[in-house]
C-alpha positions in Angstrom: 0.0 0.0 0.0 2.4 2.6 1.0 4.6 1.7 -2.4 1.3 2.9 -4.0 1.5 5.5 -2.7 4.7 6.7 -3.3 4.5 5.7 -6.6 1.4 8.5 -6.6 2.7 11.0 -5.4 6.3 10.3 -7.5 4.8 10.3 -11.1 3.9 14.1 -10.6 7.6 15.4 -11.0 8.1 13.0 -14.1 8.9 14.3 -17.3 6.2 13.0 -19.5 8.5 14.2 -22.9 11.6 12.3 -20.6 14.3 12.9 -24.0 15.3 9.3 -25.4 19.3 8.4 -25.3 21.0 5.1 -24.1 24.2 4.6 -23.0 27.3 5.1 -25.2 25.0 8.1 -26.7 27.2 11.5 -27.2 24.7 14.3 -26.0 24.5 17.9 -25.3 23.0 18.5 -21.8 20.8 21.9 -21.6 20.7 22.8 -18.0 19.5 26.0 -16.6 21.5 28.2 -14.3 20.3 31.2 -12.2 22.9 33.7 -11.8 21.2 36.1 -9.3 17.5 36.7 -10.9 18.6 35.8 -14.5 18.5 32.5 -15.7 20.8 31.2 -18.7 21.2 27.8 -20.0 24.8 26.2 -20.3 25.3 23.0 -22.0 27.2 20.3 -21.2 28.4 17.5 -23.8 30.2 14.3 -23.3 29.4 10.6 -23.8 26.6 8.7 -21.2 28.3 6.5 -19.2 26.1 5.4 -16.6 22.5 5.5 -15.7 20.9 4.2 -12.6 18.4 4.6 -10.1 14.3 4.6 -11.8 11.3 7.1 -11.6 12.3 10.6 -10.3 15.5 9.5 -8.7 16.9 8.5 -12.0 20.3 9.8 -13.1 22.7 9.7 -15.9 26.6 10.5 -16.0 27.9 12.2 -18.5 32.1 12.1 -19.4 34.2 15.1 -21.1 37.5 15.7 -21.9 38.1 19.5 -21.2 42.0 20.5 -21.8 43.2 16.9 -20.9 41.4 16.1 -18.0 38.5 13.7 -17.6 35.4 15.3 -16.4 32.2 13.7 -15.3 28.6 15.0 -14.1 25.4 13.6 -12.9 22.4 14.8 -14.0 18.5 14.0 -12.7 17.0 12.6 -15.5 13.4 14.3 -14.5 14.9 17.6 -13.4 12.8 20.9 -14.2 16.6 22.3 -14.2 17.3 20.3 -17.5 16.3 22.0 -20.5 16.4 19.6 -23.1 19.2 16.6 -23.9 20.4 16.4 -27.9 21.2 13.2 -28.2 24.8 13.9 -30.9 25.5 10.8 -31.8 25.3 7.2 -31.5 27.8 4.6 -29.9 27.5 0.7 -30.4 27.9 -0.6 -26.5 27.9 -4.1 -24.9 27.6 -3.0 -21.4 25.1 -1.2 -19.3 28.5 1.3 -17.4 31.5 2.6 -19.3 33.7 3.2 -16.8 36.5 1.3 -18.5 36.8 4.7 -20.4 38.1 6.1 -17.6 41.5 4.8 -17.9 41.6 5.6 -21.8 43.5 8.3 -23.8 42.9 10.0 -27.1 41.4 7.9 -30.0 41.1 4.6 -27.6 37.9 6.8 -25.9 35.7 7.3 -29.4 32.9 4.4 -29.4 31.7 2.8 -32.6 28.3 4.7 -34.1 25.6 2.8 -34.1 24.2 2.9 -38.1 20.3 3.5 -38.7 19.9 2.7 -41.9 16.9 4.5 -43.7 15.5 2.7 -46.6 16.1 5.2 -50.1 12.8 6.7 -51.6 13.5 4.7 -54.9 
């Protein structure tokens, strides 16, 4: 009864438009920022690593390289905070966390894309 309840009371901060991308995905993060009583919107891009956690307590991990260092950031995946996520491009991945990135340099870090082919209007 009480999971009921919860579960209520939780799908009222869900997205309902929740943007689709998987892991391995290469995506620009839109998250708003107030800076005294303005608001802008800075975007963060990397690769998905990780996602975890369901309903409103879902997050994702997004890694960058910014001037040779590895930087990562969690985002809430139902945040009012994120604007929008562009999903970039595709990566072909055969695990659900891509930590093993981590530890790699340069080329070694760029993921196959996944192809979509689209039939030709022939």
């Amino acid at each position: 009864m009480s999971q009921q309840i919860l579960d209520h009371v939780e799908s009222k901060s869900l997205k309902t438009e929740a943007d689709p991308f998987e892991i391995g995905d290469t995506v620009d993060v839109h998250n708003r920022i107030l800076e005294g009583n303005k608001e802008r919107t800075q975007i963060f891009n990397g690769v998905v690593i990780a996602r975890n956690g369901s309903g409103s307590r879902e997050m994702f991990t997004v890694r960058r390289i910014v001037s040779g260092e590895g930087v990562e950031r969690k985002f809430p995946v139902h945040s009012p905070k994120i604007a929008k996520i562009i999903v970039k491009r595709s990566g072909v991945t055969r695990r659900a966390k891509l930590y093993y990135l981590r530890d790699r340099v340069g080329k070694a870090v760029r993921l196959r894309e996944r192809r979509t082919d689209v039939p030709a209007n022939s």
